[in-house]
C-alpha positions as a printed NumPy array, in Angstrom:
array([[-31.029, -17.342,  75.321],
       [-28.636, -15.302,  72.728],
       [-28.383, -16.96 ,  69.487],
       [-24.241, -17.281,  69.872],
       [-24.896, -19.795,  72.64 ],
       [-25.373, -23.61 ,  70.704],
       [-28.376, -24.87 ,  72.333],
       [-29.635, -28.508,  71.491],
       [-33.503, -28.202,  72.329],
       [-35.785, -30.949,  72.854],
       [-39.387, -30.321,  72.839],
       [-42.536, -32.101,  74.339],
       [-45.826, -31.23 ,  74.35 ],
       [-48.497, -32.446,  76.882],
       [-50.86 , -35.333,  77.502],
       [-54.41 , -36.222,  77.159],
       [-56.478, -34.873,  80.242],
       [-57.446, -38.735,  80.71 ],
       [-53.759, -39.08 ,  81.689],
       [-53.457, -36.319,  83.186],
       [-56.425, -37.077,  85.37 ],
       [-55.49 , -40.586,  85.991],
       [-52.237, -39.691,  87.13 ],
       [-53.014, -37.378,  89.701],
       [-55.049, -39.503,  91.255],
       [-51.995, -41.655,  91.925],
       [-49.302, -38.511,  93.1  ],
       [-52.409, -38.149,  95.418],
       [-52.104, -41.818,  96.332],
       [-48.299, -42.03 ,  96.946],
       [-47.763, -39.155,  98.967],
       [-46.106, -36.086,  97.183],
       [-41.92 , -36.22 ,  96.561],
       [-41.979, -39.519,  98.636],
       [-44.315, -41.529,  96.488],
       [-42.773, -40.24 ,  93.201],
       [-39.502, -41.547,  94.3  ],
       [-41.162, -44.984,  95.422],
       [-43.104, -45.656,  91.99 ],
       [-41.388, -43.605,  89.091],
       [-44.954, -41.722,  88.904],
       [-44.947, -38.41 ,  87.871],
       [-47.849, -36.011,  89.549],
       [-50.514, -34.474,  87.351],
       [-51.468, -31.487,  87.109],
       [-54.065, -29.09 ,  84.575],
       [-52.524, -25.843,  84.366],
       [-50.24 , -25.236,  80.781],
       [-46.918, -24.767,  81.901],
       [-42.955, -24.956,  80.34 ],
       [-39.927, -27.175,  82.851],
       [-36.851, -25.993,  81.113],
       [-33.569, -27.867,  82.038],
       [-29.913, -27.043,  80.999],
       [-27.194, -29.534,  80.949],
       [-23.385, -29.603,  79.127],
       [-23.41 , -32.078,  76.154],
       [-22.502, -35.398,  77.426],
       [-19.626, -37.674,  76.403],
       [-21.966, -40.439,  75.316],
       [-25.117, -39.074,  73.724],
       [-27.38 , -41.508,  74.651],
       [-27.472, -40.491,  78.142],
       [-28.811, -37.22 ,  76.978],
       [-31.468, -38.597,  74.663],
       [-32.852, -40.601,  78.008],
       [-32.887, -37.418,  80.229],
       [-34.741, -35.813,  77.341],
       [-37.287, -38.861,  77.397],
       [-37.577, -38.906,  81.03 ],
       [-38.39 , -34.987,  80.74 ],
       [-40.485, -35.97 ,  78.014],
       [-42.435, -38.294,  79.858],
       [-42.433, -36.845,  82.978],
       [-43.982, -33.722,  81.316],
       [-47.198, -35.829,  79.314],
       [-48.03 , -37.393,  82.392],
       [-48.188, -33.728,  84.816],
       [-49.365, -31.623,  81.349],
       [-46.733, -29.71 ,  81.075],
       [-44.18 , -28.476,  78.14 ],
       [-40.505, -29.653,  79.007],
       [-37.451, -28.511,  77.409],
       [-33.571, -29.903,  77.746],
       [-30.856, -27.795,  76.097],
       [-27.429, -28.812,  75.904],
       [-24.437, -26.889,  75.764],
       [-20.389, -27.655,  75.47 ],
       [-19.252, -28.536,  78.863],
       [-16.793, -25.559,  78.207],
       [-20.004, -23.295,  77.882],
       [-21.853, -24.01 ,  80.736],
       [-19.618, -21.631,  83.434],
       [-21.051, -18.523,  80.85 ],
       [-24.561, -20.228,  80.415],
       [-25.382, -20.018,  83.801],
       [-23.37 , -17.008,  84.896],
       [-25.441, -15.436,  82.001],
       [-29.036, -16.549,  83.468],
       [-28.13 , -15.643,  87.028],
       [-27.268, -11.927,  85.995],
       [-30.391, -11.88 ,  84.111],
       [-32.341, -13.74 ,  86.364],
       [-33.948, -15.951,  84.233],
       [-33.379, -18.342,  81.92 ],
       [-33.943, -22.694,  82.801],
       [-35.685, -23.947,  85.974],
       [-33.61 , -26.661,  86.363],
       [-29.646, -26.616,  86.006],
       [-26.541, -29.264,  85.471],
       [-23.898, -27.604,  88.468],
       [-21.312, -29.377,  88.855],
       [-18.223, -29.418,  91.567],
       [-17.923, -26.023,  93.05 ],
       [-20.91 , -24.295,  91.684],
       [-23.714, -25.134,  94.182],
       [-20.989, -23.219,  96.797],
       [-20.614, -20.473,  94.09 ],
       [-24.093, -19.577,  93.526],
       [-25.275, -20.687,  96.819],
       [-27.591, -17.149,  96.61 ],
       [-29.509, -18.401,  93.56 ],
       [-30.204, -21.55 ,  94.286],
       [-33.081, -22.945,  96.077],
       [-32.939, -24.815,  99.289],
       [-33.39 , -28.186,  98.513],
       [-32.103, -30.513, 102.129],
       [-36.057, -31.94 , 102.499],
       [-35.642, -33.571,  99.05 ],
       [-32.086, -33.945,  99.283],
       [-33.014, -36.551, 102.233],
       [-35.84 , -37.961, 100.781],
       [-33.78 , -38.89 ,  97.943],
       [-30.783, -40.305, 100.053],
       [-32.926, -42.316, 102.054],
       [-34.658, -43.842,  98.959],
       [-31.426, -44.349,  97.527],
       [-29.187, -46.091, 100.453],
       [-27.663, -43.147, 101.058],
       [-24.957, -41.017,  98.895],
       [-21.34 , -42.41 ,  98.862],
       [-19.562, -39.113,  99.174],
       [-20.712, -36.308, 101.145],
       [-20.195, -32.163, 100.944],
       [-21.787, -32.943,  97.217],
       [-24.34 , -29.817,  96.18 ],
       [-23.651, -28.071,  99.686],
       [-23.929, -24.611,  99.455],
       [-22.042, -21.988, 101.763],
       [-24.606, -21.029, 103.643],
       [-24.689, -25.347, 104.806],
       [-27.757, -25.451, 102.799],
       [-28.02 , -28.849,  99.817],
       [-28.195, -26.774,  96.898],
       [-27.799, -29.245,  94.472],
       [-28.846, -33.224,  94.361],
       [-25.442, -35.075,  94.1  ],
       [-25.94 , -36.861,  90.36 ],
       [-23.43 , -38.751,  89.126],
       [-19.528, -38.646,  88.959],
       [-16.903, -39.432,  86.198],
       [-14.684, -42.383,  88.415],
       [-10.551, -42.218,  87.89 ],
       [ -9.805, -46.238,  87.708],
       [ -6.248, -47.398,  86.93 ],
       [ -6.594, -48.45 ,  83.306],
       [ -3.896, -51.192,  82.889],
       [ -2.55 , -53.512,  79.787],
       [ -2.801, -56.33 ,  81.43 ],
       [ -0.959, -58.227,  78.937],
       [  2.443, -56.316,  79.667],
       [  2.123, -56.696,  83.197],
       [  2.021, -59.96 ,  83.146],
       [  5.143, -60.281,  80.522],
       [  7.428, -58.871,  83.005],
       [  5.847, -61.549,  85.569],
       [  4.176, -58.857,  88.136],
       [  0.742, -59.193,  89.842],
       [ -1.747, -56.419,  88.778],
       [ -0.954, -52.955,  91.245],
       [ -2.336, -52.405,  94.408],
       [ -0.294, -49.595,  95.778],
       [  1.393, -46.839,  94.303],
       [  4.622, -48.475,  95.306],
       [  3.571, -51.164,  92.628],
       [  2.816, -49.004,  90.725],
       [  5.943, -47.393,  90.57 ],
       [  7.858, -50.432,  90.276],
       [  5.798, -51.762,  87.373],
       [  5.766, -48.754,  85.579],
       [  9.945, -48.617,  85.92 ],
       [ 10.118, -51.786,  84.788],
       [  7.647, -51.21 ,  81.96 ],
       [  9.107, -47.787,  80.739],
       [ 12.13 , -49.392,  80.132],
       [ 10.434, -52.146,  77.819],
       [  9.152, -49.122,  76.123],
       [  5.852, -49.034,  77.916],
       [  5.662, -45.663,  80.307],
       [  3.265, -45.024,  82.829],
       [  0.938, -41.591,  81.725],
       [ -0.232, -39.604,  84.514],
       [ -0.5  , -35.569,  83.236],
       [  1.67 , -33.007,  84.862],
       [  0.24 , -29.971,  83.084],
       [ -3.495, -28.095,  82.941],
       [ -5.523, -30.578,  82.415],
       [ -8.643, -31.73 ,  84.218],
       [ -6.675, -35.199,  84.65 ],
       [ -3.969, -33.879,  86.236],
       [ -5.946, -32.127,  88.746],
       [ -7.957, -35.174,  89.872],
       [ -5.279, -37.611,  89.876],
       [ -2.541, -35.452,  91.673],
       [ -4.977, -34.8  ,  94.346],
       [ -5.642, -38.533,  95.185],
       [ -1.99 , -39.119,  95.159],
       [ -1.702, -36.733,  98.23 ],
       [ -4.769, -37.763,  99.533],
       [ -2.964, -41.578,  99.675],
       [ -0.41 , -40.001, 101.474],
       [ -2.169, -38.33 , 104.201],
       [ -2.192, -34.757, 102.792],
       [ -5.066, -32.351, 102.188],
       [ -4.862, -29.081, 100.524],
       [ -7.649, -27.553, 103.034],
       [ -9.134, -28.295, 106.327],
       [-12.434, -30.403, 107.003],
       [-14.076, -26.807, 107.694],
       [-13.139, -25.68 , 103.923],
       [-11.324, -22.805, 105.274],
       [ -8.203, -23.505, 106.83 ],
       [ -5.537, -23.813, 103.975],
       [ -3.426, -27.123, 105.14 ],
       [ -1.583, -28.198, 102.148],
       [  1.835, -27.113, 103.776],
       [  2.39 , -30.911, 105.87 ],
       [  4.804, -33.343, 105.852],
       [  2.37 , -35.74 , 104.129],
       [  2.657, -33.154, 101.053],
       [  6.261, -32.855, 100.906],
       [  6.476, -37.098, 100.883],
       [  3.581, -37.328,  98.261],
       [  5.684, -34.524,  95.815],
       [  8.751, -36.428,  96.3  ],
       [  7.096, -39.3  ,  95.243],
       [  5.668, -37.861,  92.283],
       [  8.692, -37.129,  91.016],
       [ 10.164, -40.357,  91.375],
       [  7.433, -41.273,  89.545],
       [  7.721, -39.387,  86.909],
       [ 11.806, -39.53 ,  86.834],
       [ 11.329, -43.809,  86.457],
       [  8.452, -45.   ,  84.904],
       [  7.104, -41.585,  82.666],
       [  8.133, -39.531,  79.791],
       [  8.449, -35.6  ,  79.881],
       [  5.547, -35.748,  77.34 ],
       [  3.328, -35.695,  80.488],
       [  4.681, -32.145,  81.282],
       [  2.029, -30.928,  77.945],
       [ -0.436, -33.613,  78.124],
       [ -4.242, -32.406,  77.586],
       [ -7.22 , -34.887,  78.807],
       [ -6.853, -36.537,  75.564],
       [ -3.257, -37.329,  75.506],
       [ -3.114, -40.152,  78.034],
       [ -6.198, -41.777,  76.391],
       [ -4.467, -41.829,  72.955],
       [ -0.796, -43.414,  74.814],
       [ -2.407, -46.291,  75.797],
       [ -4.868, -46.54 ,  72.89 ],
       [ -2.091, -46.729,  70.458],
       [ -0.393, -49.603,  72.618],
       [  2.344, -47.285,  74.029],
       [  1.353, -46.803,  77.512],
       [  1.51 , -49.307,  79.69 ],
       [ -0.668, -47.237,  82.502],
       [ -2.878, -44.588,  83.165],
       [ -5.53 , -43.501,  85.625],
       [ -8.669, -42.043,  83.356],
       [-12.702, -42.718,  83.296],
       [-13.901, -45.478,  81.351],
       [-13.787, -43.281,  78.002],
       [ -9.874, -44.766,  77.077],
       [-11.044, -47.668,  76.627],
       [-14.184, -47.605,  75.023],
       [-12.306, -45.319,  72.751],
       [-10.454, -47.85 ,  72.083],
       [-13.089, -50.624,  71.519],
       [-14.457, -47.894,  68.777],
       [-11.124, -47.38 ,  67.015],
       [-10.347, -51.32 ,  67.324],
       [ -6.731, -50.003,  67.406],
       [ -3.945, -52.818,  66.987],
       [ -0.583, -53.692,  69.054],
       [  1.801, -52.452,  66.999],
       [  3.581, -55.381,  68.85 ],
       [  1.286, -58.137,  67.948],
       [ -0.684, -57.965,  65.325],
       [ -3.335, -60.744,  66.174],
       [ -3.987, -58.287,  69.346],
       [ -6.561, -55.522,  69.383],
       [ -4.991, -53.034,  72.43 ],
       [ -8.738, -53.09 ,  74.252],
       [ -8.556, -56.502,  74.472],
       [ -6.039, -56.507,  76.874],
       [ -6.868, -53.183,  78.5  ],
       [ -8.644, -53.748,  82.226],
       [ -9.419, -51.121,  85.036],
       [ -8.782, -51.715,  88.675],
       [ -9.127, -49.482,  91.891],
       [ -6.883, -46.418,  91.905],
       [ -4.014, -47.396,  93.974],
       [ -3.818, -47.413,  97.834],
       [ -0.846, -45.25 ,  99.661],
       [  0.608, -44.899, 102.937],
       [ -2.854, -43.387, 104.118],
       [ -4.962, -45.396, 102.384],
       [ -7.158, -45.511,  98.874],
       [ -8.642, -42.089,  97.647],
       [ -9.011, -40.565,  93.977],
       [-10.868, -37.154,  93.033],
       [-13.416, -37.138,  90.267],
       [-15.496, -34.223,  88.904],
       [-19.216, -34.599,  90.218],
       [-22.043, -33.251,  88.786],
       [-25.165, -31.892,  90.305],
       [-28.724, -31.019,  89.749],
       [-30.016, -27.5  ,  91.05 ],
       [-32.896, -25.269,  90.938],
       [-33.224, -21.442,  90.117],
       [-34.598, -19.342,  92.898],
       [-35.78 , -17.399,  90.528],
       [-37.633, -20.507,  88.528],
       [-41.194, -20.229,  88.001],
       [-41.559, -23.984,  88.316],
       [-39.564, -24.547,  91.575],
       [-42.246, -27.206,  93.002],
       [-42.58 , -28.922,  89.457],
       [-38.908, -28.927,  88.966],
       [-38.32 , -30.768,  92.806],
       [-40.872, -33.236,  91.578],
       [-39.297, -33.882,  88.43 ],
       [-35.733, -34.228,  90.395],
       [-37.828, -37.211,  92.66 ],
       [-39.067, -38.23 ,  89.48 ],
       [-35.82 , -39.018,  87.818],
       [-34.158, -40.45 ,  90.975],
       [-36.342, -42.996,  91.882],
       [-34.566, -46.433,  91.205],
       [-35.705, -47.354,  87.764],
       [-35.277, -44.009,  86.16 ],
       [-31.537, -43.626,  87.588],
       [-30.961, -46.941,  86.212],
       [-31.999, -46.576,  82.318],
       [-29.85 , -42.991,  83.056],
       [-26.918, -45.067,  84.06 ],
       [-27.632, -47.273,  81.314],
       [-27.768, -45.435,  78.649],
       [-24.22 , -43.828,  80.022],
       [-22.931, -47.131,  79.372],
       [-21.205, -46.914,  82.491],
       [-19.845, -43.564,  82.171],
       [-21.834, -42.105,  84.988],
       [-21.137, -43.451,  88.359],
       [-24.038, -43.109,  90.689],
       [-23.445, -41.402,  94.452],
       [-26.627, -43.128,  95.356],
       [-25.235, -46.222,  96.967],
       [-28.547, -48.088,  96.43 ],
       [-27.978, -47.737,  92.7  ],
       [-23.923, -48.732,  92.583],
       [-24.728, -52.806,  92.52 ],
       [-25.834, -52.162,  88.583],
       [-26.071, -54.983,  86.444],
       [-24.772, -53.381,  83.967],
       [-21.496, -53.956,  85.747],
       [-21.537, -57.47 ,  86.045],
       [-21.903, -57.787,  82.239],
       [-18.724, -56.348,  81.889],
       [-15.304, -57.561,  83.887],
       [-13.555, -54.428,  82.549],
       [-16.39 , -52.823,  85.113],
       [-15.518, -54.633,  88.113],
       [-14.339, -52.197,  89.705],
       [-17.16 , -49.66 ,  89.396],
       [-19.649, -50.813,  91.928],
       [-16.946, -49.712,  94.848],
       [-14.596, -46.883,  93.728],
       [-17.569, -44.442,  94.889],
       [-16.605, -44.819,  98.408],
       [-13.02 , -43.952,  97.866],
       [-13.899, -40.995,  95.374],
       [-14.115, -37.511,  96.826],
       [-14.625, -34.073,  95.241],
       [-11.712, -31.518,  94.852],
       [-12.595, -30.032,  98.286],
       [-12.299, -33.162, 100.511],
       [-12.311, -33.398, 103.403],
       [-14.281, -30.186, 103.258],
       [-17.142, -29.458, 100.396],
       [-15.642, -28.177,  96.867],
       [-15.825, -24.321,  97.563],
       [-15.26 , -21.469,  95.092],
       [-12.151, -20.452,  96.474],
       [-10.997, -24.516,  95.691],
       [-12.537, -24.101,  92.066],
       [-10.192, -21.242,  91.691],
       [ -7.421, -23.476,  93.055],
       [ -8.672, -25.7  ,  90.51 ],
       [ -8.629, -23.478,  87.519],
       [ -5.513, -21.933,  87.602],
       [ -3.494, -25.61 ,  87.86 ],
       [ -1.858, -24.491,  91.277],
       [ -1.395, -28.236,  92.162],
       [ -0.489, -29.395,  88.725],
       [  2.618, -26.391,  88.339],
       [  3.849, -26.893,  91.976],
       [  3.685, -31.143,  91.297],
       [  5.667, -30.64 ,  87.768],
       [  8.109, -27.753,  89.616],
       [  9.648, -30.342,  91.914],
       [  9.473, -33.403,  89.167],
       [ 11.65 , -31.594,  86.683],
       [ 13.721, -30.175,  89.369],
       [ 13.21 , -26.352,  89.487],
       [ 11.825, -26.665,  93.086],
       [ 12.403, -28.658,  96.14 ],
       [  9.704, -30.315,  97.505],
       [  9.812, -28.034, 100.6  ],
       [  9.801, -25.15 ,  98.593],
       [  7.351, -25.752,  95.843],
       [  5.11 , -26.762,  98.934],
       [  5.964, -23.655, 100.957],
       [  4.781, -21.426,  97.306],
       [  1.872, -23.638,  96.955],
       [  0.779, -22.643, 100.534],
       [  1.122, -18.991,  99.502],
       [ -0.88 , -19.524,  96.429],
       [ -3.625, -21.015,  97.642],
       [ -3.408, -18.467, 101.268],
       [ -4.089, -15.459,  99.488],
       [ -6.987, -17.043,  97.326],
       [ -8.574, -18.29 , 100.355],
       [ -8.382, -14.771, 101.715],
       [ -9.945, -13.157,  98.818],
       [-12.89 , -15.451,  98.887],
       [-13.276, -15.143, 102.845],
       [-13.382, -11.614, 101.801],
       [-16.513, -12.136,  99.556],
       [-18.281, -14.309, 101.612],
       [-18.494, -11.98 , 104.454]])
């Protein structure tokens, strides 16, 4: 790796040959991927070997420091080296465009969203495990996770970052409403509350929120911006035109135009400083908040987190959906340690392993294995109640198809977030901002067919 990239490396060495020897015994015993997944056993082995791993830096660092101590561990017990570097979630896209020109680099690699479809060529083939590890796990809430476009698993669906409604509950109740369950109520809360001095803070601009959030707004309404095949560009519907218009209402009642510059940030620091009323963000808002032990600037005897609660995103005419980014763990083809890194991937799945990762996210990583949803570190907290069921309403940016490169492009350049503000502010129609939407994302679509062969 080149000095200018800021790695965080985490060394460990191997174990006695005792262990080692005692431990193989058992991989023997429980039957290869299968029993590693059934008793958090790592396999032994006596050759001197190096399992290198690259993530992005996580929002909470303690779930870093346990994926190094699983590595860790997982190495003493097989006698191997292990290594986990971190880089800047900004970063990664260059870290691993940089190994796969070079063709060499970590065995085992953090892709997230599009980039199992991207590098589909360099990735290993891994549906056997995939399954092995679904079936272990109840099954995976959201599917087209880590697919690769050749229809191979590329990647093992890992965890995703959820998009509750975070709500002060406190205000709602002033103005004598129920808690939202629709985006109807929310728009009539949020009306009611913007005018108490209390908007509603969804982003329309290039943010990461805005693309997530916009896209489960159409979703509610029955529109898709692509075709279950992940070809067919369909975002040009009725169902779109109704979901814009309703954006903008949105955004003409119950926001502020300080949404049309909003970063990911933004919304978190509205509600944390007791302006906003409601927003739709992970978990991090709030335990922002329960760090900064911020005050109501109108009530003094209030922190803001006490009142702050998270819900399901809301429902619309075609049901409950949200977006989320997902993240996914793959393996070099051209790894060294492809069979040690698959048993290392069984190894960290298996129940008890994906629960001290979850727990050490405090919450922050929602599991796609359903098995592992019911965690009890949601029950200790009511602000979680929510978290044990917004899996199987959250999709990735390609739903109802898999989250392609051509989408990632889609994705990158705000498409979605331009044409959604266009029509709010009133420089486009619906139709029309629609219609050049369609365009947008037609000739993208082309390009990558193009690729692709």
């Amino acid at each position: 790796m080149s000095k200018k990239t800021a790695l965080t490396t985490n060394k460990k060495l191997s174990s006695s040959s005792s262990r080692r020897g005692f431990l193989q015994g058992a991989a023997v015993a429980t039957g290869g991927l299968a029993g590693i997944l059934a008793t958090g056993i790592a396999p032994a082995t006596a050759q001197s070997r190096e399992l290198k791993m690259l993530v992005n830096s996580h929002f909470v660092p303690a779930s870093d420091e346990e994926l190094g101590r699983q590595l860790a561990e997982f190495g003493k017990a097989a006698g191997v080296k292990t290594r986990l570097d971190r880089v800047a979630h900004l970063q990664l896209p260059a870290v691993l465009a940089g190994e796969v020109q070079g063709q060499k680099g970590h065995d085992l690699v953090a892709v997230g969203n599009s980039n199992p479809h991207l590098y589909s060529k360099h990735l290993e083939n891994l549906d056997e495990i995939h399954e092995k590890i679904g079936k272990a796990g109840g099954g995976f809430t959201s599917k087209g996770i880590g697919v690769g476009n050749d229809g191979h698993i590329k990647a093992i669906p890992w965890y995703f970052i959820s998009f509750p409604l975070a709500l002060r509950t406190d205000l709602i109740a002033d103005i004598g409403e129920n808690l939202p369950d629709t985006w109807d109520d929310v728009h009539r809360i949020g009306t009611k509350l913007k005018k108490k001095g209390h908007p509603l803070g969804i982003q329309l601009a290039h943010s990461v929120d805005s693309n997530m959030i916009l896209r489960g707004i159409l979703w509610s309404y029955g529109a898709k911006l692509v075709d279950e095949d992940s070809k067919t560009v369909s975002v040009n519907s009725k169902e779109t035109v109704e979901a814009f218009k309703f954006i903008a209402a949105l955004y003409k009642d119950a926001m502020t135009s300080e949404v049309l510059a909003w970063d990911d940030r933004n919304n978190n620091v509205c509600l944390n400083s007791g302006k906003c009323s409601m927003i739709l963000n992970p978990i991090s808002a709030y335990r922002s908040a329960v760090k900064a032990k911020t005050v109501d600037p109108d009530n003094p005897n209030l922190l803001v987190h006490h009142s702050i609660n998270h819900i399901m995103p809301p429902k619309g005419p075609a049901g409950r959906h949200m977006a989320a980014s997902f993240n996914a763990a793959g393996i070099w083809k051209f790894s060294k340690q492809k069979e040690l890194a698959k048993e290392f991937l069984a190894f960290h799945f298996s129940k008890e392993n994906a629960n001290k990762h979850l727990t050490a996210s405090k919450g922050y990583n929602q599991p796609v294995l359903a098995g592992n949803a019911l965690h009890p570190l949601y029950a200790s907290n009511p602000k979680y109640y929510f978290a044990p069921f917004i899996g199987w309403y959250t999709h990735a940016i390609g739903w109802p198809g898999v989250p392609t490169a051509a989408m990632a492009t889609v994705t990158d350049q705000y498409l979605l977030p331009d044409a959604a503000a266009s029509v709010a502010v009133g420089k486009a129609t619906a139709e029309d901002a629609v219609k050049k939407l369609e365009t947008q994302m037609a000739r993208i679509y082309k390009r990558a067919a193009k690729r692709e062969g």
